[in-house]
PyMOL Python script that loads the backbone (N, CA, C, O; Angstrom):
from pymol import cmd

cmd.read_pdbstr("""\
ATOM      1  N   UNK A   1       0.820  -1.190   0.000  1.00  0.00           N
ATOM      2  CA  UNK A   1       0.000   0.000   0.000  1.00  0.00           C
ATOM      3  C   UNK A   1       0.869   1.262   0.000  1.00  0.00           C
ATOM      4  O   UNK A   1       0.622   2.268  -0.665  1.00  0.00           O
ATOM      5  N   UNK A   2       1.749   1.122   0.690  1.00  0.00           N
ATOM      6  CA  UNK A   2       2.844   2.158   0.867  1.00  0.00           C
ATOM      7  C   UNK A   2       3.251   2.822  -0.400  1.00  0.00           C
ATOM      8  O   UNK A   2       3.327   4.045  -0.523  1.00  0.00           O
ATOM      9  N   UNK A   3       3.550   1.818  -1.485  1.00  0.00           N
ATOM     10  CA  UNK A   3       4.030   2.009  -2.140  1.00  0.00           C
ATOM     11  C   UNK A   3       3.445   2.432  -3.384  1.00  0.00           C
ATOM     12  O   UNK A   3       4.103   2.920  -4.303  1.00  0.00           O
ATOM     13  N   UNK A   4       1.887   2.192  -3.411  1.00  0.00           N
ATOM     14  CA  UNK A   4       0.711   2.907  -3.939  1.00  0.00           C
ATOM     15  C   UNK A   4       0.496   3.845  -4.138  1.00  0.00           C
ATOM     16  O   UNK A   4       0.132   4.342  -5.204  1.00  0.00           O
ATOM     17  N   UNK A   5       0.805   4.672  -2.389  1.00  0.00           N
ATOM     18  CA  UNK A   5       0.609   6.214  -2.303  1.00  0.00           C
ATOM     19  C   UNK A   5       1.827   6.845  -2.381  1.00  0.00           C
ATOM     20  O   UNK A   5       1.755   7.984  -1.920  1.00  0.00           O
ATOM     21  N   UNK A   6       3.173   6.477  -2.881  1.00  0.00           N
ATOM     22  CA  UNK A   6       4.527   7.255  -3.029  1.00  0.00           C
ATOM     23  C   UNK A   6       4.492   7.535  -4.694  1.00  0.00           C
ATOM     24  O   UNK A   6       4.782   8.607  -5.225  1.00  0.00           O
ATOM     25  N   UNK A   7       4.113   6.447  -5.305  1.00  0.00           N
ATOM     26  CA  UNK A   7       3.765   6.573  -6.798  1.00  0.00           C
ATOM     27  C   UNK A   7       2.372   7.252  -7.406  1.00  0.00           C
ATOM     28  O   UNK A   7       2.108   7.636  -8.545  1.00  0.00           O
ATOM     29  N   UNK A   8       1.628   7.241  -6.241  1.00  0.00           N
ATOM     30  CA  UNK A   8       0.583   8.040  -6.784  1.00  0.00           C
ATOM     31  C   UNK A   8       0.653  10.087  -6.343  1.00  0.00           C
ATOM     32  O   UNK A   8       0.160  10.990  -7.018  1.00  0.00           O
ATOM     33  N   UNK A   9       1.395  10.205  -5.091  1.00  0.00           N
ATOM     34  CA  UNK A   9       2.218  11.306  -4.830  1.00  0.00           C
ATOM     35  C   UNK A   9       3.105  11.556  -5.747  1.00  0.00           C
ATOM     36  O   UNK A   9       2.930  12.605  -6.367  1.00  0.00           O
ATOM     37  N   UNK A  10       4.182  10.789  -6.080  1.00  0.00           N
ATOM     38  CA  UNK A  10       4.717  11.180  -7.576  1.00  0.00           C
ATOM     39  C   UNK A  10       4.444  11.327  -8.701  1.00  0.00           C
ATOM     40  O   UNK A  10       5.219  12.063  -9.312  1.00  0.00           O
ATOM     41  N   UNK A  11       3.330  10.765  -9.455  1.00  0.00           N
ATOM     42  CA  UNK A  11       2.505  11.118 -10.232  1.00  0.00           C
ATOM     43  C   UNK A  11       1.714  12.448 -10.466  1.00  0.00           C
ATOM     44  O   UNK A  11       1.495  12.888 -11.595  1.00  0.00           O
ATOM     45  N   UNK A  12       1.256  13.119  -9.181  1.00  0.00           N
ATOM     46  CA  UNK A  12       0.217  14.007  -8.803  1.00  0.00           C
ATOM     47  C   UNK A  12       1.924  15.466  -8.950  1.00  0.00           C
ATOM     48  O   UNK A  12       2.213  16.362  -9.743  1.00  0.00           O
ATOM     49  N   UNK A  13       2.563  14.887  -7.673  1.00  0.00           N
ATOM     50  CA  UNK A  13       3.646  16.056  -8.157  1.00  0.00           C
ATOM     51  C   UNK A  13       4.791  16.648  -9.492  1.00  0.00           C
ATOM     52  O   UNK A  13       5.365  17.687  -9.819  1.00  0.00           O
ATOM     53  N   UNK A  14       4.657  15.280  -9.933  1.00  0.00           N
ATOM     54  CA  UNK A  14       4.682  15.304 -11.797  1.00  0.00           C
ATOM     55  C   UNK A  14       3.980  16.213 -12.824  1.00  0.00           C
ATOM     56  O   UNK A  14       4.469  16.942 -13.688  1.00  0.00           O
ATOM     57  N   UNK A  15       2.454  15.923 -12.428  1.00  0.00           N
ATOM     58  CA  UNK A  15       1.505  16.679 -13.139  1.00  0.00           C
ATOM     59  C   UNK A  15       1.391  17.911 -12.572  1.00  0.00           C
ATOM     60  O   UNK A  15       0.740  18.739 -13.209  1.00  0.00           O
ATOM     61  N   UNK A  16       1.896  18.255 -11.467  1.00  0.00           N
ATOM     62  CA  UNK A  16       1.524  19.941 -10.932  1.00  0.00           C
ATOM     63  C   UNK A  16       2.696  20.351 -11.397  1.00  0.00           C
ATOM     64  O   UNK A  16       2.638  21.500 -11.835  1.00  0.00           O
ATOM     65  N   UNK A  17       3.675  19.878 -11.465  1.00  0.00           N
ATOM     66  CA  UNK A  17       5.528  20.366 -12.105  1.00  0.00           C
ATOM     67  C   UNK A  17       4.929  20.878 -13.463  1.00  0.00           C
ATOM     68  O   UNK A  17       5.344  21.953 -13.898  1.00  0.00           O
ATOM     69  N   UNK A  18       3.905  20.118 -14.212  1.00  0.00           N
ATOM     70  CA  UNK A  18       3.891  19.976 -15.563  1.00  0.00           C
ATOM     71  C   UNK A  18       3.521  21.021 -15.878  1.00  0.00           C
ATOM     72  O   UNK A  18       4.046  21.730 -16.736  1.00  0.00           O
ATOM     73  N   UNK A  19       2.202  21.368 -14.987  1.00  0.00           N
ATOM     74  CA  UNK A  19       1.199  23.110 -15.370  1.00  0.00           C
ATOM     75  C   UNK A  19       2.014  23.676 -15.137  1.00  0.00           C
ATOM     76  O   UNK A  19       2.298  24.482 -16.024  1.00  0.00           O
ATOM     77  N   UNK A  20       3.124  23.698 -13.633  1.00  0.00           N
ATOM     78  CA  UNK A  20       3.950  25.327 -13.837  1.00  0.00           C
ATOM     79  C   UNK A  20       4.869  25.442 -15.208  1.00  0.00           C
ATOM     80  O   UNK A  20       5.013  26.321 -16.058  1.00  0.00           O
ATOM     81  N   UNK A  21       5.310  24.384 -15.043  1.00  0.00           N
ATOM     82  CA  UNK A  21       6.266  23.994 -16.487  1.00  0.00           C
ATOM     83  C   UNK A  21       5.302  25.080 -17.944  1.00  0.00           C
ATOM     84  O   UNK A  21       5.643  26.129 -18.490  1.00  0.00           O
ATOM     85  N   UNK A  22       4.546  24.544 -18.059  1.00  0.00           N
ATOM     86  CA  UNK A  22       3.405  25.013 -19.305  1.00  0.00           C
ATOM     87  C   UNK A  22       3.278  26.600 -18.388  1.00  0.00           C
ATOM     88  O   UNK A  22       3.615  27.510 -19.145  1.00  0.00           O
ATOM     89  N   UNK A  23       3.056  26.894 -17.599  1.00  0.00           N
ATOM     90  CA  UNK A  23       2.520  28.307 -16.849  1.00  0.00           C
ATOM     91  C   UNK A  23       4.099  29.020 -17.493  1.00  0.00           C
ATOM     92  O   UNK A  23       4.248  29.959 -18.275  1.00  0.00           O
ATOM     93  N   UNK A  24       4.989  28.271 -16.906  1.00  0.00           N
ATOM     94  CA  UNK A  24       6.192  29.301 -16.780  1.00  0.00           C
ATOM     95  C   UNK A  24       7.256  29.337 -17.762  1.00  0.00           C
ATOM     96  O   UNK A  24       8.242  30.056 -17.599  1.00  0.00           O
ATOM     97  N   UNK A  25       7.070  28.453 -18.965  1.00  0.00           N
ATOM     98  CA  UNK A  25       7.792  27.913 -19.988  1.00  0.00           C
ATOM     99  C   UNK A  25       6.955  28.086 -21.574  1.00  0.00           C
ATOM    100  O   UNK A  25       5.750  28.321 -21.493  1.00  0.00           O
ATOM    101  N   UNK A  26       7.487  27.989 -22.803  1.00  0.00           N
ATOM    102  CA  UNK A  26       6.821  28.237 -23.728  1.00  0.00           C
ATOM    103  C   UNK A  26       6.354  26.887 -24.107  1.00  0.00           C
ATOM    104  O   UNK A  26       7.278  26.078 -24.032  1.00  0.00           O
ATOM    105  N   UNK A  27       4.928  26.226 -24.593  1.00  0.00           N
ATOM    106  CA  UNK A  27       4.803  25.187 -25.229  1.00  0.00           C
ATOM    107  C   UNK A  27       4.451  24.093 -23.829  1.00  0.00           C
ATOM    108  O   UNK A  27       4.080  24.419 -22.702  1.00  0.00           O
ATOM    109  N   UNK A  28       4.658  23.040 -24.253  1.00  0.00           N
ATOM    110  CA  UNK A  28       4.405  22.117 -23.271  1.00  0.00           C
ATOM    111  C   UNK A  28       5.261  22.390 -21.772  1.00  0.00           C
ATOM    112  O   UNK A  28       4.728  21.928 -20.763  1.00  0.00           O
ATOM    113  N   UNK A  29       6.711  23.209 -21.604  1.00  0.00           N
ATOM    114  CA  UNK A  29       7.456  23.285 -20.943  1.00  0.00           C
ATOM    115  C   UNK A  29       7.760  22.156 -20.304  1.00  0.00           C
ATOM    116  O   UNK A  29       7.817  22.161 -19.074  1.00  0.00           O
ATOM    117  N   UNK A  30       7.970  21.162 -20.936  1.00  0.00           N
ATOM    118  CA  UNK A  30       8.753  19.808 -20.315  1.00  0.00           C
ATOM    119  C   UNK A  30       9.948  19.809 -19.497  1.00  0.00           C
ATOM    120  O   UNK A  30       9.948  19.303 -18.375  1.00  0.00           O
ATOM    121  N   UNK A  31      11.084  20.421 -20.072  1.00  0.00           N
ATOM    122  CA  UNK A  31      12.215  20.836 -19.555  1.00  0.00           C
ATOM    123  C   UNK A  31      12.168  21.843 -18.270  1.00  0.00           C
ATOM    124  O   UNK A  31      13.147  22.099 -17.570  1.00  0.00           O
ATOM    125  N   UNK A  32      10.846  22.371 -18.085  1.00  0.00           N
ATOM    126  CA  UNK A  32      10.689  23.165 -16.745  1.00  0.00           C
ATOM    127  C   UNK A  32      10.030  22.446 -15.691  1.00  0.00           C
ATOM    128  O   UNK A  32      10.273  22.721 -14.516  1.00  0.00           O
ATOM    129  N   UNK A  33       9.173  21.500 -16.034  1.00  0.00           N
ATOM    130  CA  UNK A  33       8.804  20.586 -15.834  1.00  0.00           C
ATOM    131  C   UNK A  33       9.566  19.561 -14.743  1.00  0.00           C
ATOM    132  O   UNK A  33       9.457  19.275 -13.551  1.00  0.00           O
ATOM    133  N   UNK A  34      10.462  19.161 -15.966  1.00  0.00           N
ATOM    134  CA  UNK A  34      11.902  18.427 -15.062  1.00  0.00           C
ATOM    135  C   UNK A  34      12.690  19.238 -14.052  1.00  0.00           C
ATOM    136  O   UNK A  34      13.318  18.561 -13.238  1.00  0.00           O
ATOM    137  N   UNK A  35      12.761  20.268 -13.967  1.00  0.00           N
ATOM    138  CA  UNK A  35      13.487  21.299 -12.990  1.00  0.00           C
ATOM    139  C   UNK A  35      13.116  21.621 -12.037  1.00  0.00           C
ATOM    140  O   UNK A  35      13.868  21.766 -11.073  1.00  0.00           O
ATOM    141  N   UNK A  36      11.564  21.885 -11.979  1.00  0.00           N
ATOM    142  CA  UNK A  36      10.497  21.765 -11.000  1.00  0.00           C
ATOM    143  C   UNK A  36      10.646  20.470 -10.238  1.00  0.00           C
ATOM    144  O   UNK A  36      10.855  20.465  -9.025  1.00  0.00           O
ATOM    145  N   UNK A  37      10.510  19.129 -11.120  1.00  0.00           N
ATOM    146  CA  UNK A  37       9.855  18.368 -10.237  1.00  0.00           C
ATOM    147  C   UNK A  37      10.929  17.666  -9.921  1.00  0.00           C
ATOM    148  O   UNK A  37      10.703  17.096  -8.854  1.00  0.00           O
ATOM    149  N   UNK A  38      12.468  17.312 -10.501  1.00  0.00           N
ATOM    150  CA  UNK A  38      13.515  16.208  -9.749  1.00  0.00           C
ATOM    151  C   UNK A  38      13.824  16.756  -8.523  1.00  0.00           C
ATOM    152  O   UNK A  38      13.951  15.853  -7.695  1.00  0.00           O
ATOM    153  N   UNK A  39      13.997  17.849  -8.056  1.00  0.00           N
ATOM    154  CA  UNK A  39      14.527  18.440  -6.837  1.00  0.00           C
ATOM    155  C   UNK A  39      13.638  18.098  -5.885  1.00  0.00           C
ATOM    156  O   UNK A  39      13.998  17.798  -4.747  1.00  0.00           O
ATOM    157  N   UNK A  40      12.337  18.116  -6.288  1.00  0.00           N
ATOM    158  CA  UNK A  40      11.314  17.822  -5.139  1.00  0.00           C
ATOM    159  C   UNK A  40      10.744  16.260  -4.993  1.00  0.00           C
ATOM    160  O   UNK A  40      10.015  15.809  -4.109  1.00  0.00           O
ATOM    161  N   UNK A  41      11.276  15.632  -6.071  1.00  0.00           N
ATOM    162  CA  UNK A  41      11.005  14.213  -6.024  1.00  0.00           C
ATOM    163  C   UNK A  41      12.234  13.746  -4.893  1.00  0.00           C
ATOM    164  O   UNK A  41      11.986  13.164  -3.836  1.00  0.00           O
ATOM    165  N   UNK A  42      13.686  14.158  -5.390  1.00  0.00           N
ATOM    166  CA  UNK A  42      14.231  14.108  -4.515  1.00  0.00           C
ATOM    167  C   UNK A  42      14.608  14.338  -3.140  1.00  0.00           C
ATOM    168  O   UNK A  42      15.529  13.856  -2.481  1.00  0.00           O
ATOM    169  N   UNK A  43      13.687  15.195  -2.834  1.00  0.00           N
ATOM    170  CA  UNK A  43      13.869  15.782  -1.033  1.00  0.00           C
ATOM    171  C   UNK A  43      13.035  14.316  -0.451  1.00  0.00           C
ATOM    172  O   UNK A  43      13.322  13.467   0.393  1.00  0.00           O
ATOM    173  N   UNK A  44      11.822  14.535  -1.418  1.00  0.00           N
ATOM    174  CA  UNK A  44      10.448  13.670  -0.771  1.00  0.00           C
ATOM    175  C   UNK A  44      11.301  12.228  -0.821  1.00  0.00           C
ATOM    176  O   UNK A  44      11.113  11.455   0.119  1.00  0.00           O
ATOM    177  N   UNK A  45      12.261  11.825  -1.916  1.00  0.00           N
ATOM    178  CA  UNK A  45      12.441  10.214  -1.741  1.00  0.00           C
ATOM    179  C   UNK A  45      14.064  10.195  -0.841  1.00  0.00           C
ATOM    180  O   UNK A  45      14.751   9.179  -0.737  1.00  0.00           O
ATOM    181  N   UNK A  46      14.436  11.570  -0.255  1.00  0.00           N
ATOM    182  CA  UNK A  46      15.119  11.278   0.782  1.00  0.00           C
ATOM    183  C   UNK A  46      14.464  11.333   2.212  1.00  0.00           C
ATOM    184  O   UNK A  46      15.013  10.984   3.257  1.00  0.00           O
ATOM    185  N   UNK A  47      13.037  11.895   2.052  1.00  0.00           N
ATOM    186  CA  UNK A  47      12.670  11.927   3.163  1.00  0.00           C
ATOM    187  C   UNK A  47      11.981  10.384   3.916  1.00  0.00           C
ATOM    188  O   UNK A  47      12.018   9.892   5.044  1.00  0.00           O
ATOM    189  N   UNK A  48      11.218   9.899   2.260  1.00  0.00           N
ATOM    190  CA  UNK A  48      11.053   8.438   2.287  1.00  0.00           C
ATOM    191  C   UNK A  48      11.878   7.270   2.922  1.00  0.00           C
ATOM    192  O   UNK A  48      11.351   6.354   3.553  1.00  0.00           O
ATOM    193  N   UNK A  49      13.488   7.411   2.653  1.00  0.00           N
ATOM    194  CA  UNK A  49      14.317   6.976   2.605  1.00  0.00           C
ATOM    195  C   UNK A  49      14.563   6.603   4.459  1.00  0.00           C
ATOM    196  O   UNK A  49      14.536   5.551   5.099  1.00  0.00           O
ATOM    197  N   UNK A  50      14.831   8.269   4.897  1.00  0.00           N
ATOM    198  CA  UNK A  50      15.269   8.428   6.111  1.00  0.00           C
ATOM    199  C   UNK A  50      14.312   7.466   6.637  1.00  0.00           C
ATOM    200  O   UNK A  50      14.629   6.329   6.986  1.00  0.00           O
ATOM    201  N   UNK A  51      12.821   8.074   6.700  1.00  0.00           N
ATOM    202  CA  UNK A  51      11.891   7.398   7.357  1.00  0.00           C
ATOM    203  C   UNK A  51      12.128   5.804   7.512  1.00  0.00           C
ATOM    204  O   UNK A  51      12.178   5.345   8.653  1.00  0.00           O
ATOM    205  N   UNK A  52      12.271   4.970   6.421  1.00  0.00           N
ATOM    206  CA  UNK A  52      12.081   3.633   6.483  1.00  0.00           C
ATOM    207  C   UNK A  52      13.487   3.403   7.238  1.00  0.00           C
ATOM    208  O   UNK A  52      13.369   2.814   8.312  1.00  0.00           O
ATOM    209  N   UNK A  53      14.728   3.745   6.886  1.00  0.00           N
ATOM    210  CA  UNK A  53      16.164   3.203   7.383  1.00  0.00           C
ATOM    211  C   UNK A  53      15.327   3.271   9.276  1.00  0.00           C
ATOM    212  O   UNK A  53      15.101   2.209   9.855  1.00  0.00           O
ATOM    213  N   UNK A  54      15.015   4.542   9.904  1.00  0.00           N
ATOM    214  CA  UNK A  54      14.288   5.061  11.172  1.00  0.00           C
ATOM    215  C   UNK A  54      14.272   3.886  12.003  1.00  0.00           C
ATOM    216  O   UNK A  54      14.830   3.520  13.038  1.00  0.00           O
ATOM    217  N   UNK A  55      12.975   3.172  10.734  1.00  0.00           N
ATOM    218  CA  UNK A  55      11.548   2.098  11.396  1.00  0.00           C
ATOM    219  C   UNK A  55      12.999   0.927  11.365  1.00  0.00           C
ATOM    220  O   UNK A  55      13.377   0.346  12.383  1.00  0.00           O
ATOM    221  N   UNK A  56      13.631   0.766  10.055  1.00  0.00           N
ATOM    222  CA  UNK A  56      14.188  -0.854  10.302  1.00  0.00           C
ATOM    223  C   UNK A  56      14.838  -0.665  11.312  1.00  0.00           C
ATOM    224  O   UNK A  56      14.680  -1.597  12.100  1.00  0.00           O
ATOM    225  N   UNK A  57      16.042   0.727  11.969  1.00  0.00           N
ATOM    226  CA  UNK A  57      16.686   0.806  13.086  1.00  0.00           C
ATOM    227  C   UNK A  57      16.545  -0.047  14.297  1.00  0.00           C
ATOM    228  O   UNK A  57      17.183  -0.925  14.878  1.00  0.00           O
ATOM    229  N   UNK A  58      14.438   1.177  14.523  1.00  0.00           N
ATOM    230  CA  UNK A  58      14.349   0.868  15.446  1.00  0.00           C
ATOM    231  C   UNK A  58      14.019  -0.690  15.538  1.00  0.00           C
ATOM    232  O   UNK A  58      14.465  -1.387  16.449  1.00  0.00           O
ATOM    233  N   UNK A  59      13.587  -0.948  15.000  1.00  0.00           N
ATOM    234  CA  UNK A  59      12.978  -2.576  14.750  1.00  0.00           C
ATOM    235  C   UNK A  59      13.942  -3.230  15.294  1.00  0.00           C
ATOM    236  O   UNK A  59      13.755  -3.732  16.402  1.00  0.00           O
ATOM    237  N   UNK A  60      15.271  -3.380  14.591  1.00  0.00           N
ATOM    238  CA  UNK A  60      16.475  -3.894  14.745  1.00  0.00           C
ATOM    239  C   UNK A  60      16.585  -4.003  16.288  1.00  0.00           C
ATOM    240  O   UNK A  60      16.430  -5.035  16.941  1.00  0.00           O
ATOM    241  N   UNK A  61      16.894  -2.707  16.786  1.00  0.00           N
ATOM    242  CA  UNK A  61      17.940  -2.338  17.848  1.00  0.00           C
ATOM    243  C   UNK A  61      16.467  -2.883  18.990  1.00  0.00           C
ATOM    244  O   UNK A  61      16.897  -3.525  19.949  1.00  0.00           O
ATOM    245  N   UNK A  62      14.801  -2.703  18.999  1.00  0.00           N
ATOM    246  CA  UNK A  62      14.385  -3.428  19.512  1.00  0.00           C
ATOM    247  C   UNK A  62      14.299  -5.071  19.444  1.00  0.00           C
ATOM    248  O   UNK A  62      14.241  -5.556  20.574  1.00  0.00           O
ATOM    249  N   UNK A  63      14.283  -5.705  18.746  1.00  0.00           N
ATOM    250  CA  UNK A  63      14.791  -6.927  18.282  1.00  0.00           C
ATOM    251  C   UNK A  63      15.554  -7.613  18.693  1.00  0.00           C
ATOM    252  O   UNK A  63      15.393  -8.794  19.001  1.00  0.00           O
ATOM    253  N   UNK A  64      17.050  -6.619  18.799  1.00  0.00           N
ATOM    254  CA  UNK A  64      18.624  -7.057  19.959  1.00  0.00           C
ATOM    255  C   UNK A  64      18.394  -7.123  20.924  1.00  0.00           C
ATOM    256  O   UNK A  64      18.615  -8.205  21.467  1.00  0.00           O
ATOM    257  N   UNK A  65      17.796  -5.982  21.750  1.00  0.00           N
ATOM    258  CA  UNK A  65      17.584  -5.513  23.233  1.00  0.00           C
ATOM    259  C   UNK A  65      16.054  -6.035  23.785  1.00  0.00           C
ATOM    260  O   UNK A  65      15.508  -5.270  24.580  1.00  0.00           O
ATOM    261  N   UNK A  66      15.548  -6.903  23.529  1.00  0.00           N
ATOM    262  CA  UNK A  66      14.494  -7.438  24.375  1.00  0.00           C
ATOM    263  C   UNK A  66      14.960  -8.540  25.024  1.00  0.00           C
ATOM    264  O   UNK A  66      14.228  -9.157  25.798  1.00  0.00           O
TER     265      UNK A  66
END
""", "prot")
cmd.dss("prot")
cmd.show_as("cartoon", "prot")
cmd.util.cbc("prot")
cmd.orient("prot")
C-alpha cells in the first residue's frame, strides 16, 4: 500500500511540475517541468528513505535488546 501512495504522490507532483512547467515555460514546458519536479522528487524520496532506514533501526535495535 505504501508504495501505492509514493507513486501516486509522484505522479500528482509530476503533473503539478507539468502546469507550472506550461505556466512558466513556452509550449508544453517539459524541460521546466523536469526542474520543478527532480529536486522535489528528490527531497520527498530522501525523506522516504530516512523514514524507512528510522523504522528498520528501530525494529532492529528493539529486536537485539528485548
Amino acid at each position: 500500500m505504501h508504495t501505492v501512495i509514493v507513486l501516486a504522490v509522484g505522479f500528482g507532483l509530476f503533473a503539478l511540475s507539468a502546469l507550472v512547467g506550461r505556466i512558466l515555460g513556452h509550449g508544453p514546458g517539459v524541460a521546466t517541468a523536469a526542474l520543478v519536479f527532480l529536486p522535489l522528487w528528490f527531497v520527498g524520496a530522501g525523506i522516504n528513505m530516512y523514514m524507512g532506514v528510522k523504522r528498520a533501526a528501530a525494529l532492529l535495535a528493539w529486536w537485539r535488546l528485548r
